[in-house]
N, C-alpha and C positions, 0 to 999 in steps of 0.2 A: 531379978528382973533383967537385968545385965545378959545373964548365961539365957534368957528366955530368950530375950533380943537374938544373941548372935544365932541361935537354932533359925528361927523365923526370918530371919533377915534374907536369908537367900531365895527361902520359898517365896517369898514376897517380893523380891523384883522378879525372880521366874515367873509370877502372875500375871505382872506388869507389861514383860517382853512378850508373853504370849498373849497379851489384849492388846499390846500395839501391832502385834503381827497380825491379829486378827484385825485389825481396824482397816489397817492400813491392805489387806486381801480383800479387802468390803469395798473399800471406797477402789480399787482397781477395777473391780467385776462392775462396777457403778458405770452405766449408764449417762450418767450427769456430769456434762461437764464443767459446768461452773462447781458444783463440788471436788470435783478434782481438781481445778484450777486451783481453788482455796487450801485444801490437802497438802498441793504442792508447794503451795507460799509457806504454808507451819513447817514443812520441811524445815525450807530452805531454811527458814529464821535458827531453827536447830542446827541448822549443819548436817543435816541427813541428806548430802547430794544425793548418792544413788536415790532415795525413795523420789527422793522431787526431780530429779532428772527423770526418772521411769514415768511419772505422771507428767511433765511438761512435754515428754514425749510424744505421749498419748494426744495429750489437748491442743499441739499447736495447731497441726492443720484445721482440728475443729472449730477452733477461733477466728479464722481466718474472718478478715472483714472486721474486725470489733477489736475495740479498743484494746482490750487485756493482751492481745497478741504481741503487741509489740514488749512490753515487759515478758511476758512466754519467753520468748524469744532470746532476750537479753539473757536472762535467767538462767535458761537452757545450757546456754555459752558456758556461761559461767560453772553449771554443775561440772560441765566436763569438765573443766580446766581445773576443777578441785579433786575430779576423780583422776587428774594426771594425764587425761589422756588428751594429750596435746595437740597432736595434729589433728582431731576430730571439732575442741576447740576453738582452734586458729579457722578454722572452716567456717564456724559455726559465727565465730562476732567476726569474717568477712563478711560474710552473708547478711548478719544485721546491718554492719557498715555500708554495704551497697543496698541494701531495701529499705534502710530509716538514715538517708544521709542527714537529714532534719532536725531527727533525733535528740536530744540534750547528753544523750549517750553515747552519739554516737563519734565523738573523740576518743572515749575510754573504751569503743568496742574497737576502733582501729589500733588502739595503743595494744589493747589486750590481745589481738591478732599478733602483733609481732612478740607479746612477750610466751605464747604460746610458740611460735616456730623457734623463738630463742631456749626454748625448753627444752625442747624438741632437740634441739640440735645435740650430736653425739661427739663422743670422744675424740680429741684430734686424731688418732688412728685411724678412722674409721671415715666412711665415703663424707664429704663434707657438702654434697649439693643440697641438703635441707638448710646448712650455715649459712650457705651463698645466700640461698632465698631466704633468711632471716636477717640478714643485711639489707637484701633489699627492700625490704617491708621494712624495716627501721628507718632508712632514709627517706621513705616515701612518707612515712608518720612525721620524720620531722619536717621534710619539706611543705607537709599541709598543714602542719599545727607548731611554725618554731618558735611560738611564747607556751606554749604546752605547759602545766604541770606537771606533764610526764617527761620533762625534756631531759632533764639528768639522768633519769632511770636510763631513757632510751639512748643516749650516749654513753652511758655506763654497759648498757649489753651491746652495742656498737664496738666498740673499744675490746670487749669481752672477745666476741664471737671473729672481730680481725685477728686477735692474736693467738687464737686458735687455729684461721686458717696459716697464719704467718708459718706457726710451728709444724705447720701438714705440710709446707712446702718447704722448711726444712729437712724435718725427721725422711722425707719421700727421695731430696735430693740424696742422703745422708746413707738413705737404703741402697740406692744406687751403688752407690761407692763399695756397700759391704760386699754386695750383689755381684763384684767383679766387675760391672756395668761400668766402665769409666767414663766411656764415651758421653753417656747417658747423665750422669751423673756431672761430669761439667758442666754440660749444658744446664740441667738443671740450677746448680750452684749459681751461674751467671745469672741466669732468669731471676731466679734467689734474688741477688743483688739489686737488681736492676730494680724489680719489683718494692722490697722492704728496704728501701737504702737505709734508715733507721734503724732497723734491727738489732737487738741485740747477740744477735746469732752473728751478726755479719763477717766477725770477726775469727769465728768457728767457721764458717760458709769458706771462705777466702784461703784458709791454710786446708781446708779438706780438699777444694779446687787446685791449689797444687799438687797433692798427695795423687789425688784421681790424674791430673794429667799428666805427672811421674811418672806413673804405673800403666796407663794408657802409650804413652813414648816404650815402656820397659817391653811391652805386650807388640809392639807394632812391627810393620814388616821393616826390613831396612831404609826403602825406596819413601817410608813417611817418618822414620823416627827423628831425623835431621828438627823439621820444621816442631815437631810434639815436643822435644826438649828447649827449643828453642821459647816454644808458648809458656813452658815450666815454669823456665829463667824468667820470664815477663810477666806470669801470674805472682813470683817471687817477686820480685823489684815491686810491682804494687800492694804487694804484701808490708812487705817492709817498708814503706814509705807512709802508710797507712797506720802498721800498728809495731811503731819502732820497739815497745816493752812488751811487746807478747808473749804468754808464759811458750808459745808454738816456734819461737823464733830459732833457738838452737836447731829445733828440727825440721825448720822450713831449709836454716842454712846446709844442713846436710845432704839435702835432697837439691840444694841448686849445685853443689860441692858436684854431687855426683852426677848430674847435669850437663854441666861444666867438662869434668873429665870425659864423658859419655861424647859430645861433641868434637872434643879433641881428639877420640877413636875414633869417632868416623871421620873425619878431618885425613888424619892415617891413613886408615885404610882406604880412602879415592885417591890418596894421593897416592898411595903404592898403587893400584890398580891401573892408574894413567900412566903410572911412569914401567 
């Protein structure tokens, strides 16, 4: 019985899959939309987004005016956002959120909007203005709804998607610097500071800003390197005042050392030149 079972067993769901394929190419080619509409609910109940997504598809605009649309609708959202596809999603429960603001949904379709572009959002390497606007759609969910049951999530991907831009505006300043870019890359670093004064970086941020404007004074013409080693020494003293045990400290001092001595040469040589 056993050995018969396992022979049969597979023709038998192959039976099964090709009657629900056939059912489900039936009820497509259908005419009826309230058949479809139903079709697409037993999906959804399964977890077959795609089928139920292809037929709520189908039946939204046909609904239009009648009750069932606004559940369509909701639904719809939701298929995408399980078939991953995010920003299509996040479109999708805006759109419910501004046409059923009434809604008893329509909290969780504004929540589900931002936790779509929070999905959505890519690697901190990479361009970050989908993040930006996933922040802002975060703040705007809490500012409409701050007793939410979504409110920790949405503080939780808030807190998420800032320290990911934090890291973009590090890792960007940081390239800078590899880049030869010094000039660029100060600035950067300061903005850096200015911006995430919390940071855990900041303390990385601060000794690469010396480093860059070491090498920015090393690179420069005579007539500016006076004033760029002088910024060095000042980016150092606030170094050091700030992170007296820094594993960077020995090599911040080396770099004011030569600073220092760098100043005292040109110190020399105007004064030979005058005299």
């Amino acid at each position: 019985m056993n050995y018969l079972f396992k022979i049969l067993a597979p023709s038998f769901v192959c039976l099964l899959l090709l009657s629900s394929c056939s059912d489900y190419n039936k009820i497509l080619k259908s005419d009826n939309v309230d058949k479809k509409y139903e079709a697409a609910l037993k999906y959804y109940e399964k977890k077959d987004y795609y089928r139920a997504g292809v037929l709520l598809e189908e039946v939204r605009p046909l609904l239009a005016g009648r009750i069932e649309a606004e559940k369509a609708a909701f639904l719809y959202a939701y298929t995408q956002y399980n078939e991953r596809l995010y920003g299509t999603s996040a479109e999708l429960f805006r759109s419910f959120f501004d046409t059923y603001g009434r809604s008893p949904d329509a909290q969780e379709a504004l929540f589900m909007h931002s936790k779509s572009l929070y999905n959505d959002s890519p690697e901190f390497n990479l361009d970050q203005t989908s993040t930006q606007t996933a922040i802002v759609s975060i703040q705007e969910f809490l500012n409409r709804f701050p007793e939410s049951k979504y409110k920790e999530e949405a503080n939780k991907m808030y807190d998420e998607l800032a320290s990911k831009l934090e890291r973009k505006a590090f890792e960007s300043a940081r390239l800078y610097s590899q880049m030869r870019y010094y000039q660029a890359a100060v600035t950067a670093f300061t903005t850096f500071q200015r911006e995430y004064p919390s940071s855990d970086f900041n303390e990385e941020a601060a000794y690469l800003k010396i480093v860059a404007q070491f090498n920015l004074a090393e690179e420069s013409v005579p007539e500016k390197q006076r004033e760029r080693y002088f910024d060095t020494i000042g980016f150092y003293q606030a170094f050091v005042d700030k992170y007296p045990k820094s594993k960077n400290l020995r090599s911040a001092e080396a770099i004011f050392d030569r600073s220092t001595k760098q100043l005292e040469r040109l110190k020399a040589t105007n004064t030979a030149n005058v005299d």
